[in-house]
N, C-alpha and C positions, 0 to 999 in steps of 0.2 A: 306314171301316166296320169293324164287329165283324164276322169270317165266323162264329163258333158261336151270335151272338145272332143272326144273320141266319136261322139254318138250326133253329135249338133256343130259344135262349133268351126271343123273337120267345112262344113258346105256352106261356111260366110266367104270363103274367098273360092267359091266356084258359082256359077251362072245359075243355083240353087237359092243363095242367099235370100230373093227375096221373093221362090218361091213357096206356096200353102203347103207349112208342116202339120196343121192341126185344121178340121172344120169342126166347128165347135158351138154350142144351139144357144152359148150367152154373149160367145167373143167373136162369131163370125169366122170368118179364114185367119189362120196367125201363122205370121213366115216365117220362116229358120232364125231371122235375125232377129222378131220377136221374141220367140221362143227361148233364145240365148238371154235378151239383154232380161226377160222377166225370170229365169233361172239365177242371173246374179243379184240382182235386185231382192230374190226373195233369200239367198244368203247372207246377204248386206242384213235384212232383216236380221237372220237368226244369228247374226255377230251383234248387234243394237241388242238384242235381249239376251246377249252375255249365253247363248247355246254352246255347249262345250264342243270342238271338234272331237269325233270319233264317238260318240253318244248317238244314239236310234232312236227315230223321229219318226211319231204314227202317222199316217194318214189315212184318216178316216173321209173318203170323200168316193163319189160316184166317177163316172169317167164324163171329164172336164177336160180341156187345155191347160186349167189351173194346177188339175192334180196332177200333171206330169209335169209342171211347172216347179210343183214342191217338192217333186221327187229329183229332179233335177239340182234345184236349190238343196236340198239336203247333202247330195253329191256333191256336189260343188263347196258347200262349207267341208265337206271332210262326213258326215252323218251317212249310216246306214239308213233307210228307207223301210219302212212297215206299213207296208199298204193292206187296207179293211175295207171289207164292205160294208158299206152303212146298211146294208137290207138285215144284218147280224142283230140278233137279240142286242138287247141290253145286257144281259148277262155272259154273251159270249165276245162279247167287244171289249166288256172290264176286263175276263179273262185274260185276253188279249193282250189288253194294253200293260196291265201286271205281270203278266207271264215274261213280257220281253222287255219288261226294267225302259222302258223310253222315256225320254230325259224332255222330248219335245211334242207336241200336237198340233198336227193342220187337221182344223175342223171342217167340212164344211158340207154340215147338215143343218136340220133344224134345231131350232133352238132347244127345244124341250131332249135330242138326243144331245147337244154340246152340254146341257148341264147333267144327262146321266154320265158322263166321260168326265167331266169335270170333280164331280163327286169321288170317283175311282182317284183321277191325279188331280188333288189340287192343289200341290205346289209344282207342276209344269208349267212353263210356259208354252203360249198358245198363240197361235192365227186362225184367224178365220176365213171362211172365201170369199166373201163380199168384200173383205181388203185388200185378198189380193187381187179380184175384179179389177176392182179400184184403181189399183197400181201400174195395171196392165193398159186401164186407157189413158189414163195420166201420160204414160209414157207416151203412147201411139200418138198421143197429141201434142206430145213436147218435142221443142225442137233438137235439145240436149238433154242425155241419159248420164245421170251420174256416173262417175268410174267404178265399175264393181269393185269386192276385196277380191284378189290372187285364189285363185284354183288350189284347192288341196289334191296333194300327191296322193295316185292310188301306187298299193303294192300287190303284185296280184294275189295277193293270198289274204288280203282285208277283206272283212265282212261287208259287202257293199249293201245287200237285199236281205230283207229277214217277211220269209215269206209262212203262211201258216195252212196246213192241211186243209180239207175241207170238213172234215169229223164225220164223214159218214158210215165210218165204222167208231166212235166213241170220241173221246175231246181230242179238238184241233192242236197239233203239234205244229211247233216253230222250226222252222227250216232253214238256216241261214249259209247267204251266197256268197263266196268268194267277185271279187270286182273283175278276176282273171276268169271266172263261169261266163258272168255277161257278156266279153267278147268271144268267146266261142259260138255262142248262140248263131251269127248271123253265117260260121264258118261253115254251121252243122247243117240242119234244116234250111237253113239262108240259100244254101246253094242249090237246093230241091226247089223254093219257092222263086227263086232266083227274080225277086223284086226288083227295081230298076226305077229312076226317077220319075218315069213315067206313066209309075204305076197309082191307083185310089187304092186305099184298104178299107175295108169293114169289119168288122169285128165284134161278134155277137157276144163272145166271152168279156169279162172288165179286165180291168188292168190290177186289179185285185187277187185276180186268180191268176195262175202259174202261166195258163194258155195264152190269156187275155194281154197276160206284160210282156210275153214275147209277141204276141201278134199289133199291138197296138204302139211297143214302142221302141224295143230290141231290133226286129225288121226294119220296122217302115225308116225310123230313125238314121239308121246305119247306110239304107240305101238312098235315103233322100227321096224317099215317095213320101205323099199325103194318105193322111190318114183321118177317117170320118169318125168321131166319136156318139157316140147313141149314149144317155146318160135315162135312168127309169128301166123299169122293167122292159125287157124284151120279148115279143112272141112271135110268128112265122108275119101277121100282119104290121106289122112295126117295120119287121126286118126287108116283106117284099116290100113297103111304101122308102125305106131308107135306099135299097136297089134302084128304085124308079128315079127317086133325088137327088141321089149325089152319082148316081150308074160308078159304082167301086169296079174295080178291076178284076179283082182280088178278094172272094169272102171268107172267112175262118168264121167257124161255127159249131154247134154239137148234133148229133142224129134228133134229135126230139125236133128242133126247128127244120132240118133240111126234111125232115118226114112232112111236115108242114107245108112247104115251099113245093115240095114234090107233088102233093095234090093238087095246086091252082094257080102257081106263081105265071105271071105271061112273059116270057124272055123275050118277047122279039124286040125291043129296044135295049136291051140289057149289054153292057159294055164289058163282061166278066169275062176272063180267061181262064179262069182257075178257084176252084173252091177248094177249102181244106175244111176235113171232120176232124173231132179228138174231142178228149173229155170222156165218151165211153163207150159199147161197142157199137159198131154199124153193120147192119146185117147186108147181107152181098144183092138182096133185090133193092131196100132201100135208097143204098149204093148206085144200081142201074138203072134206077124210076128216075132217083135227081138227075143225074147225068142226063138224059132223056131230056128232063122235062127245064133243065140251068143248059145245056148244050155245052157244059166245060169239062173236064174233067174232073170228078171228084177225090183228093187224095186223100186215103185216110193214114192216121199217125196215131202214136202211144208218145205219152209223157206223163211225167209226174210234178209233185211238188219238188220232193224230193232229187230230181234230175232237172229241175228249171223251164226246161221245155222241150219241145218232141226228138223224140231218139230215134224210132222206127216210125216207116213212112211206107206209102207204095210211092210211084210218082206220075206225073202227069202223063209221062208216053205210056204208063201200062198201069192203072188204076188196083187192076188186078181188084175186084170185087170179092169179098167177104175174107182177104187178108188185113193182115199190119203192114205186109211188106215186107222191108230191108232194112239192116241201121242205115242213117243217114252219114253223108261223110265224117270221120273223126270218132264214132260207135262203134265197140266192138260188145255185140250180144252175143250170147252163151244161154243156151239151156242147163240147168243143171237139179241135182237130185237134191232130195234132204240135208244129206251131208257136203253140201257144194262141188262135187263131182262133176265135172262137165259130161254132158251125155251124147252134145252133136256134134263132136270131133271128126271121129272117123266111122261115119255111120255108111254102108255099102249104100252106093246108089239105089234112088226108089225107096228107101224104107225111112219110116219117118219115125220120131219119139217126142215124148212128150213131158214135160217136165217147168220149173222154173225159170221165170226170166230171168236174165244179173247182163246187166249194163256198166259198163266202164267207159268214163269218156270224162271231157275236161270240165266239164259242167256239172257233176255229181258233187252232192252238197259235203258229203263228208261223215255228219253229226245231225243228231236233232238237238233243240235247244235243251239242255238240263233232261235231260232222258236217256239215263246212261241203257237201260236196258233195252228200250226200243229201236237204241244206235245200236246195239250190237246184232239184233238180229235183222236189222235193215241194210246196215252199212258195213259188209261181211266181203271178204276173198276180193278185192281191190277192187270195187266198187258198190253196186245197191241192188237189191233184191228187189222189183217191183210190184212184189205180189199176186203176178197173173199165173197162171199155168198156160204155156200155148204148147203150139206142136209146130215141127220144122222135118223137112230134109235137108240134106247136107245142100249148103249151096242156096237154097230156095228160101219160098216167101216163108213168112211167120204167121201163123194161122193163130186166132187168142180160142181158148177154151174156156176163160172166167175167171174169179180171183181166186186165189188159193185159198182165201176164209171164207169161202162163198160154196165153195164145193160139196152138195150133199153128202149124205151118206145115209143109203137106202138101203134096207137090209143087207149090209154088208157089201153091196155095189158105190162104188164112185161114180158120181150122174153130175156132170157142167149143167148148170140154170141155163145156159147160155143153149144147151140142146133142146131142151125143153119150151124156150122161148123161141127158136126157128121156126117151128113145128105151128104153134100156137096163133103168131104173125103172118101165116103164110092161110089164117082161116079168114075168109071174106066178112067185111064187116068189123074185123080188130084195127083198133085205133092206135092201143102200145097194149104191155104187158109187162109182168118180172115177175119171176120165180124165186122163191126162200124157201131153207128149211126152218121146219117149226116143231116142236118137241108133241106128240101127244100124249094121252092120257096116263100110257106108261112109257113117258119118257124117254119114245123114239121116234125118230127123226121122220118125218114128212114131209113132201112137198106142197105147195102150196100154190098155185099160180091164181094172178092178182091181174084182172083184163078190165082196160079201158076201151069201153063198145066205139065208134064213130057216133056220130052226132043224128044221123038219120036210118040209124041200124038201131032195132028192138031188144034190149038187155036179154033177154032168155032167151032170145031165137042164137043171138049171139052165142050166150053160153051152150049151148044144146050144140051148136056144132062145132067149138072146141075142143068138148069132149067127144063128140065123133070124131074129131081129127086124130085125138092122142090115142083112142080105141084102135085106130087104125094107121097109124105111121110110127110109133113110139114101143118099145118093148113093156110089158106089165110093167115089170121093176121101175122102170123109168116114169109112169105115169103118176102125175100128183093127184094125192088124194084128196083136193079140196079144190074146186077153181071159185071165185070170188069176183064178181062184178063191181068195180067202182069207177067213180066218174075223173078221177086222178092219180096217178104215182105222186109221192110225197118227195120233193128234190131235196137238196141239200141247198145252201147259197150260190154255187158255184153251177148248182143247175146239173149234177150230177144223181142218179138214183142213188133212194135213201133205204138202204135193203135193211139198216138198224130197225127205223119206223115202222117198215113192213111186220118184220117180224114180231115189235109192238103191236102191232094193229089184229094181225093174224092170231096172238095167242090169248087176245082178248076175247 
């Protein structure tokens, strides 16, 4: 199989061709047919600089038209794809780009980050994006496009995507995708979001992170809908002025921004059918307030790196607030115990249990890069462990309870952060919150809760009725022994909470 005819080239000879695959804040609208002829073009490139077929090729770039251009180019010569975020230290982009042996570089940051990357490889070869800018209006303006080189055969079991953890439990792991994963994607959740040419997308996640490359280019691609790119940092007011602008159909997103957008966004021009959350959990009011206040349905989803992108969903006809939902078509989820025992087989109606997630499905990566130990306890009982603990009835939604490294342990009770923080979010005045343990004096375990006031809400008054909340809705046991006033939770890149930092933070 061709992977860029599969995903682009597929709608040059449908009434798509020369419709907007990309809205893009340097190149304007770019059509399918663009999109295609600057894909071969930048493979023609990386055969001119002698790039070896079947070598991984970084790309360090924001979300562009360019960078799905390279990612596409890389495909297209035959190259696995490593997509970075440029918001990444310097030290964790070396990691990066050493970690996964890549043979090539699409650069396209600033100069002072091309020569820290440079430094790491410098006998790669390299593009930059003001080249391939360049090349793209070149084109747009010429009347004739050189003949690309021949499309490299995929098989579906080639590595096509070499994606990397977010590291917010310790260093980011490499992840890498069979070419036969990426089409599953639009089979799985595709059919829940059930995009249609007709549709705009937005996309607050990048194409960098797991969420982001199915939402921005796996989807929209496959179906032949456009798709709005936002390239800089994102926050609730970016995201409502990009709503007003481009009015997307369609928004993927994480709870921190939709908590945002819940508070002030004005929808009555808003052209949205459908929001989707994921990235981490969504509490069931937050859930109800956007709905409310976006008039769409809000679906939320589980995905990982490791799984490429979302497994379990609710879906638009039943939102179902404060679950995961259902696998998506082509998932099969299992609860199961320590020793991989499945637990919600034959459980009698009405009664629920609680235990580990394990996902099987065609899009489970397999392996992590060069970590044989961390494969085995990830990638166990034919298919991947995702580290949550949730609860189910036989038949029913999936309810998440937190991650399994996350789970206290308070004098000898098990306490989910995630109950702690319900409790906390539901006091007037809380802006967000997250819960850790943290070791004390002698070396046991405590809770910790870490509350970010609103902006026109008094820190102490705030605190003061926190703790009257946990005094009075939460068992002793369960009550943290320290609440902590700050003006931020500390993300990760990918914009996920960083419970590592915390707990730096907290045993300081």
């Amino acid at each position: 199989m061709n992977l860029v005819d599969h995903f682009v080239g597929k709608h040059l000879d449908s009434p798509r061709r020369d419709a907007v695959a990309y809205v893009d804040s340097a190149l304007g609208n770019v059509s399918y047919t663009e999109l295609f002829t600057a894909a071969g073009a930048f493979a023609a490139l990386l055969a001119e600089a002698g790039v070896a077929r079947g070598c991984r090729g970084l790309v360090l770039a924001d979300d562009a038209v360019t960078t799905v251009v390279a990612i596409l180019g890389l495909w297209w010569h035959g190259c696995a794809a490593v997509p970075v975020n440029p918001a990444l230290s310097d030290t964790d982009i070396g990691f990066i780009a050493t970690d996964s042996g890549v043979a090539f570089g699409y650069l396209d940051v600033p100069a002072r980050r091309r020569d820290a990357v440079t430094a790491v490889l410098p006998d790669t070869a390299r593009l930059d994006g003001d080249r391939l800018r360049e090349l793209i209006l070149r084109q747009r303006d010429s009347a004739t496009v050189p003949e690309p080189p021949p499309q490299a055969r995929w098989s579906p079991d080639r590595e096509a995507l070499l994606q990397y953890t977010s590291g917010s439990t310790g260093v980011p792991k490499g992840v890498p995708h069979r070419a036969g994963a990426l089409l599953s994607v639009p089979a799985g959740f595709g059919r829940v979001a059930a995009l249609t040419p007709a549709d705009v997308v937005l996309s607050t996640a990048k194409l960098s992170f797991a969420y982001g490359f199915g939402n921005s280019l796996l989807l929209p691609l496959s179906a032949g809908a456009t798709t709005v790119l936002i390239d800089g940092a994102v926050d609730a007011q970016i995201v409502a002025t990009a709503l007003h602008r481009h009015r997307p159909t369609v928004l993927f997103s994480v709870p921190r921004l939709y908590a945002g957008l819940a508070d002030s966004f004005d929808a009555r021009d808003s052209r949205l059918r459908l929001a989707v959350s994921a990235g981490e959990a969504l509490p069931a009011d937050l859930c109800e307030r956007t709905m409310r206040r976006l008039g769409v349905p809000l679906v939320n989803s589980l995905g990982t790196t490791e799984l490429l992108y979302i497994v379990v969903a609710t879906t638009p006809a039943d939102p179902a607030p404060g679950t995961l939902g259902v696998p998506v078509p082509g998932v099969t989820a299992t609860l199961r115990d320590r020793d991989g025992r499945i637990l919600d087989d034959d459980l009698p109606d009405g009664e629920e249990v609680e235990g580990r997630l394990h996902i099987a499905c065609a899009s489970v990566a397999g392996r992590y890069l060069d970590r044989p130990d961390a494969t085995r306890e990830t990638f166990a009982d034919g298919g991947a462990y995702t580290g949550d603990i949730v609860r189910r009835a036989r038949g029913g939604p999936i309810r998440y309870l937190g991650r399994a490294d996350d789970f206290l342990n308070l004098g000898g009770y098990k306490v989910s952060p995630a109950e702690i923080e319900v409790v906390i979010r539901a006091v007037a005045g809380v802006g967000d919150c997250a819960v850790v343990g943290i070791e004390d004096d002698h070396g046991l375990q405590q809770a910790v809760a870490f509350v970010v006031p609103q902006r026109d809400h008094e820190p102490g008054a705030v605190r003061r009725a926190v703790m009257t909340s946990l005094r009075g809705d939460l068992a002793s046991f369960k009550r943290p022994g320290r609440v902590e006033m700050v003006d931020a939770l500390p993300t990760t890149w990918t914009g996920k909470l960083a419970r590592n930092r915390l707990r730096t933070i907290g045993a300081s």
